[in-house]
VOBA-1610 file (N, C-alpha, C; in pm, whole numbers, padded with zeros to 5 digits, always signed):
BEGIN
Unk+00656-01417+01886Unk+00723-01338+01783Unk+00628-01314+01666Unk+00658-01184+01603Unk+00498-01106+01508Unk+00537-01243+01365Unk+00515-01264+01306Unk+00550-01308+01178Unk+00629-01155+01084Unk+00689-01233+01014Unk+00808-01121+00925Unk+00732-01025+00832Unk+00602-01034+00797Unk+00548-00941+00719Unk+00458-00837+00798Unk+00458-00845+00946Unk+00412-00726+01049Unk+00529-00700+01076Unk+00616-00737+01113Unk+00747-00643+01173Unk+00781-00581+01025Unk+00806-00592+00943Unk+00818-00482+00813Unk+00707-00414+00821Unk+00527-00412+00837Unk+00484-00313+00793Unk+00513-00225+00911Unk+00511-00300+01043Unk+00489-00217+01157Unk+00667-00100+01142Unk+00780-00147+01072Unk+00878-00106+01058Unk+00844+00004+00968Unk+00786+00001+00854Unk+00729+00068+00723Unk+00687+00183+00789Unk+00559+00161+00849Unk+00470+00259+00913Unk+00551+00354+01022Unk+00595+00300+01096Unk+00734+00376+01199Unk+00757+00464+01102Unk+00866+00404+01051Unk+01009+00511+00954Unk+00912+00626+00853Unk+00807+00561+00792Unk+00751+00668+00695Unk+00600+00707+00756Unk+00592+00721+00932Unk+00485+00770+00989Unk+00464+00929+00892Unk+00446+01009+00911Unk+00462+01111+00840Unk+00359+01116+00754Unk+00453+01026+00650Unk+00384+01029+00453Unk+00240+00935+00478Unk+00256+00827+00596Unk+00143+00717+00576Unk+00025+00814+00703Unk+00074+00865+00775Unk-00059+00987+00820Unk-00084+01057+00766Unk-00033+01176+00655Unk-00070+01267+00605Unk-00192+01181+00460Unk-00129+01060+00395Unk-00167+00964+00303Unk-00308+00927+00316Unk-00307+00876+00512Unk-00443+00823+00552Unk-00578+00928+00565Unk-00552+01074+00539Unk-00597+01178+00563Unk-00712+01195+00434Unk-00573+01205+00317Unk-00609+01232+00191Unk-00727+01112+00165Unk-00688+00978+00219Unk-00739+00838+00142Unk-00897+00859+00239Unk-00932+00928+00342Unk-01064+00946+00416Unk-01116+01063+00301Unk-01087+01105+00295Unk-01156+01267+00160Unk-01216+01169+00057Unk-01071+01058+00018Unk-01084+01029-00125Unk-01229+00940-00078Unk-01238+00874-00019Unk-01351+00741+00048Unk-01491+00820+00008Unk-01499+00994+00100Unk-01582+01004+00094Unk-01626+01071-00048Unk-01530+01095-00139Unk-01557+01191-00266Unk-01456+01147-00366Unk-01478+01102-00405Unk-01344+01016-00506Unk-01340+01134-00623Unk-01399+01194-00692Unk-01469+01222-00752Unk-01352+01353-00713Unk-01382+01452-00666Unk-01289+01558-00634Unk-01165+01513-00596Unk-01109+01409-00514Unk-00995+01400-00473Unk-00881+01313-00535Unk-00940+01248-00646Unk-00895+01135-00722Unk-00768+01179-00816Unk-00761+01309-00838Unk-00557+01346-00881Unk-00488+01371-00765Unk-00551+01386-00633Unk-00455+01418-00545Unk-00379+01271-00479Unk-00500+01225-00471Unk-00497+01042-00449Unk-00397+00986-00535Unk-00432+01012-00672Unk-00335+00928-00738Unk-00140+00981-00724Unk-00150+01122-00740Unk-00003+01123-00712Unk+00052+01117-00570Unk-00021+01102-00483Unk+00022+01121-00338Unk+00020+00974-00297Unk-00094+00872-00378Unk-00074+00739-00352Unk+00042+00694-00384Unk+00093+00758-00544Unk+00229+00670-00613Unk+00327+00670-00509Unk+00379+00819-00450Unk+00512+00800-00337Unk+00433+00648-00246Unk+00324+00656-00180Unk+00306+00542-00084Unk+00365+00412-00160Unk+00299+00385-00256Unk+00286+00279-00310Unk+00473+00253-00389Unk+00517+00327-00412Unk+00655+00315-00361Unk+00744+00269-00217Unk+00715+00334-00155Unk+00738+00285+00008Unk+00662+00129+00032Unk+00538+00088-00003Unk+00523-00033+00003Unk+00575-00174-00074Unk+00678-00077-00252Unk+00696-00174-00310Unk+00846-00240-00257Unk+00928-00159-00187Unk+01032-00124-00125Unk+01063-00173-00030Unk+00945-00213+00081Unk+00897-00310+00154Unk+00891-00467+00084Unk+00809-00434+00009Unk+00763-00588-00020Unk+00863-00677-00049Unk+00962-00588-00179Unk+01062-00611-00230Unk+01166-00679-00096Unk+01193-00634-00020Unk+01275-00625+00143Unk+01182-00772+00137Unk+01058-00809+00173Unk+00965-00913+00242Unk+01044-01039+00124Unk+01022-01022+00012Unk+00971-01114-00043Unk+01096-01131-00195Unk+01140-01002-00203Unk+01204-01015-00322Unk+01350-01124-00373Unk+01425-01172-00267Unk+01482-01292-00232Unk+01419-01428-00311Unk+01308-01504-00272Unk+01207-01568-00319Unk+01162-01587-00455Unk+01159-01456-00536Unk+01090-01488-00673Unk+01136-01582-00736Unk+01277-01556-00777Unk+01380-01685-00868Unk+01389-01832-00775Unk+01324-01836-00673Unk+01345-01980-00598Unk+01198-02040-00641Unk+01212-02195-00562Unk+01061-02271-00507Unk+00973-02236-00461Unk+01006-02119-00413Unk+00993-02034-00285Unk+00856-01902-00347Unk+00809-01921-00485Unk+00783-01858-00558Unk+00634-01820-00508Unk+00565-01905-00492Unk+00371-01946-00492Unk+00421-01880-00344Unk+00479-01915-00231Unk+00515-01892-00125Unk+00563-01701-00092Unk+00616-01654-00171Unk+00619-01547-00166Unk+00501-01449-00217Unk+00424-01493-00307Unk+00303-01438-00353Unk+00240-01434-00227Unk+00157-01517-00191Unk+00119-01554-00035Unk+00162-01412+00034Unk+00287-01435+00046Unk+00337-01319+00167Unk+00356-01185+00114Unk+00317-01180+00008Unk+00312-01066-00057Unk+00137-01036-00033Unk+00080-01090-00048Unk-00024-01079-00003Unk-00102-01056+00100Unk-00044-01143+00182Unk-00089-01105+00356Unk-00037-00957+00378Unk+00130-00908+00329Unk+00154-00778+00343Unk+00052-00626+00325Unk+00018-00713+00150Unk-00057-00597+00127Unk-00223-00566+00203Unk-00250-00670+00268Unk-00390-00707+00358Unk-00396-00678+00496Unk-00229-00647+00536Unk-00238-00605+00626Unk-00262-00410+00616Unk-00174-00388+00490Unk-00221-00251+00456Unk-00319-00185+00467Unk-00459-00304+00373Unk-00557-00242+00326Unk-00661-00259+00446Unk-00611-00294+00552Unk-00693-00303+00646Unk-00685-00094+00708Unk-00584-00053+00682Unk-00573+00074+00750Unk-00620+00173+00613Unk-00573+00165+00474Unk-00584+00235+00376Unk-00716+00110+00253Unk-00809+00122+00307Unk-00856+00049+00198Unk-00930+00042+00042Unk-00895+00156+00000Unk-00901+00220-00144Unk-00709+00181-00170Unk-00675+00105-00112Unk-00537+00107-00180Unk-00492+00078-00318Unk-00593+00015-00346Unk-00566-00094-00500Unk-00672-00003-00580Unk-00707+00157-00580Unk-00735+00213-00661Unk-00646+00344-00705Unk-00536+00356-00616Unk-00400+00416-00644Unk-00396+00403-00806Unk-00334+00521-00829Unk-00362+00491-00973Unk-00502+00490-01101Unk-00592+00475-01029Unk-00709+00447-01163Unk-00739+00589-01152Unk-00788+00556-01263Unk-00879+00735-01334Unk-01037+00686-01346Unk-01127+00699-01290Unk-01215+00702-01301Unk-01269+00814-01357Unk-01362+00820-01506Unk-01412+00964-01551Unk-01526+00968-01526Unk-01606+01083-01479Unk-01766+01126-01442Unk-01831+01179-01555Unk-01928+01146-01580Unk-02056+01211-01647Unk-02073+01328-01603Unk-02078+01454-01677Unk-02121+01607-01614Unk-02265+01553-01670
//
């Protein structure tokens, strides 16, 4: 049996195939040119990064107010590692990087 934070992403990725292929498209442009693609990235990341908090929340959000706390970080973690193995500019969602002309 998968552990509970692959059957959610593998569930994630199913239901919002679509947004997370069209997403993985944009995030290969952004890899190779950040630089040009970096407003499209950022608002097209936010919907993702919604769908993953939505998830996590589902994984882990139970947990915060318990013992259970250090333990859910953890699995909040492995979640998002399993992500960044497919999208790995994920944790630049969001930044503005400015260029020198």
């Amino acid at each position: 049996m998968a552990a509970k934070y692959l059957e959610l992403f593998n569930e994630m990725v199913s239901k919002y195939e679509k947004e997370f292929d069209s997403f993985q498209e944009l995030h290969d442009k952004y890899e190779k040119d950040p630089q040009k693609w970096q407003d499209n990235f950022n608002i097209e990341g936010e919907k993702i990064m919604e769908i993953v908090r939505l998830y996590e929340n589902r994984l882990c959000g139970h947990m915060e107010n318990t013992n259970n706390a250090t333990y859910s970080a953890g699995l909040a973690e492995k979640f998002r590692n399993e992500i960044r193995r497919y999208l790995p500019k994920l944790d630049m969602i969001g930044v503005v990087i400015t260029y020198e002309k």
